[in-house]
FIFINU-415759 format. One record per residue (C-alpha): y, z, x; residue in one letter. Coordinates in steps of 0.5 Angstrom, whole numbers, padded with zeros to 4 digits, always signed. Layout:
YZXA;...
This chain:
+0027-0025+0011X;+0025-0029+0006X;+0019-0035+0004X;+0018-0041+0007X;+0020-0046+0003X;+0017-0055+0002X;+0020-0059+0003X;+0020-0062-0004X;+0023-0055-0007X;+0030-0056-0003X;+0035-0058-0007X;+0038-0064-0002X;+0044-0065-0007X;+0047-0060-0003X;+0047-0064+0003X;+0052-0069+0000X;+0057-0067+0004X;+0054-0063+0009X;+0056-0066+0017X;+0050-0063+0020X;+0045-0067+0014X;+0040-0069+0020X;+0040-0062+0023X;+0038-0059+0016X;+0034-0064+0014X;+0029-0064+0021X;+0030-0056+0020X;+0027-0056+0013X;+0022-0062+0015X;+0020-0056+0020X;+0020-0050+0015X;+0016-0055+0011X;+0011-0057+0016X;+0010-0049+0018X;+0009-0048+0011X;+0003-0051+0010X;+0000-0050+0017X;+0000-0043+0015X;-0003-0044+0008X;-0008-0047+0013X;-0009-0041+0017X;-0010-0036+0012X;-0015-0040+0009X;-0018-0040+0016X;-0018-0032+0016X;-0020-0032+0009X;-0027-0036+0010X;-0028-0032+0017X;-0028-0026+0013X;-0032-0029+0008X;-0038-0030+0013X;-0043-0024+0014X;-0042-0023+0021X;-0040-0016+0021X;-0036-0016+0026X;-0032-0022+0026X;-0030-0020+0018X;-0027-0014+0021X;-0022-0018+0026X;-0020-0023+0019X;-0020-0017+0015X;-0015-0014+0020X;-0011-0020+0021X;-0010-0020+0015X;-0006-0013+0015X;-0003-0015+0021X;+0000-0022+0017X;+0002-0018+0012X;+0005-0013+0015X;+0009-0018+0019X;+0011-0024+0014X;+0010-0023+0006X;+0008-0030+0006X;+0002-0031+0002X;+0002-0024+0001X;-0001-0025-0006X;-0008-0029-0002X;-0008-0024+0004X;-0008-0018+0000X;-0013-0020-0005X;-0018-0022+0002X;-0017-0014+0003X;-0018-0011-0004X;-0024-0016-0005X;-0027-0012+0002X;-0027-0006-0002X;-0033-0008-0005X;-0037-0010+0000X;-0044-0007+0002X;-0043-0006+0009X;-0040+0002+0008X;-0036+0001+0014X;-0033-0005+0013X;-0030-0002+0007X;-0028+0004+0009X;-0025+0000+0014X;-0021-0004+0009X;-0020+0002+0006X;-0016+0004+0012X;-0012-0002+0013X;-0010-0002+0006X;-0008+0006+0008X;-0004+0004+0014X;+0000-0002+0010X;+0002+0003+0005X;+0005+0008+0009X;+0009+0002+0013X;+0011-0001+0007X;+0011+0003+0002X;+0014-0001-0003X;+0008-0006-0003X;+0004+0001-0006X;+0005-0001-0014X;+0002-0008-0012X;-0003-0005-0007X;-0005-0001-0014X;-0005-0006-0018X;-0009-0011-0014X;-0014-0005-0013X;-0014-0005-0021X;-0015-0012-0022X;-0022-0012-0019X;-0024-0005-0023X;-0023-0009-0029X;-0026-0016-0028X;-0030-0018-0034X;-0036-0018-0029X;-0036-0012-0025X;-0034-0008-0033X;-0040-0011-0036X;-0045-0010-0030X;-0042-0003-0031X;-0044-0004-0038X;-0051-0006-0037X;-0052-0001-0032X;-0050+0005-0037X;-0053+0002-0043X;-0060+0000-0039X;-0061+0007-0036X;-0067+0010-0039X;-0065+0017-0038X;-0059+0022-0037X;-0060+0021-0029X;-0055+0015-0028X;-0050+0018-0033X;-0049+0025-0031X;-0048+0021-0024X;
């Protein structure tokens, strides 16, 4: 398997002299259009699990995993939608997440470095350490650093 390509990425000096020129040139026009049709379905999955409808968060979510599972395209957008769910407020949304993201390592455990990385990546934004920061530096007592 391996990623859909744009048009303007094939090299067309192959075709030469190529006798199938016009089969190959409608089949990378194809490839070329499907490409961008999928971009646009995954943007469409990512403002769906954007919203803040429960429900409909969690079928982006496992859209997602399921996109993942079955087509690495866009994988690096994909994977972020669900790593960045980790975060969020609804407890069963991301408990949720926490398990598709489960089931995708155990289905592909090569994707268990990336997973981690990803996961490492929202840990570490300037943000979230510097509201880690402020919280730790602002408590008026030992409660929230014993915690």
């Amino acid at each position: 398997m391996r990623f859909l390509r744009p048009l303007d990425k094939i090299n067309l000096s192959l075709l030469n002299r190529d006798r199938n020129l016009k089969k190959k040139l409608i089949l990378w026009k194809f490839e070329s259009d499907l490409k961008a049709v999928y971009e646009k379905f995954v943007d469409a999955v990512e403002r769906l699990a954007g919203g803040t409808v429960e429900k409909l968060c969690i079928v982006a979510c496992r859209t997602a995993l399921e996109l993942l599972l079955e087509r690495p395209e866009q994988e690096q957008k994909l994977l972020s939608l669900l790593v960045n769910k980790l975060g969020h407020p609804s407890k069963t949304l991301a408990t949720r997440v926490c398990g598709y993201l489960l089931q995708l390592t155990r289905k592909q455990p090569l994707m268990r470095s990336i997973v981690v990385k990803e996961v490492e990546r929202l840990l570490y934004r300037k943000l979230v350490l510097n509201i880690c920061i402020d919280i730790f530096s602002n408590a008026s007592g030992n409660d929230v650093m014993e915690k």
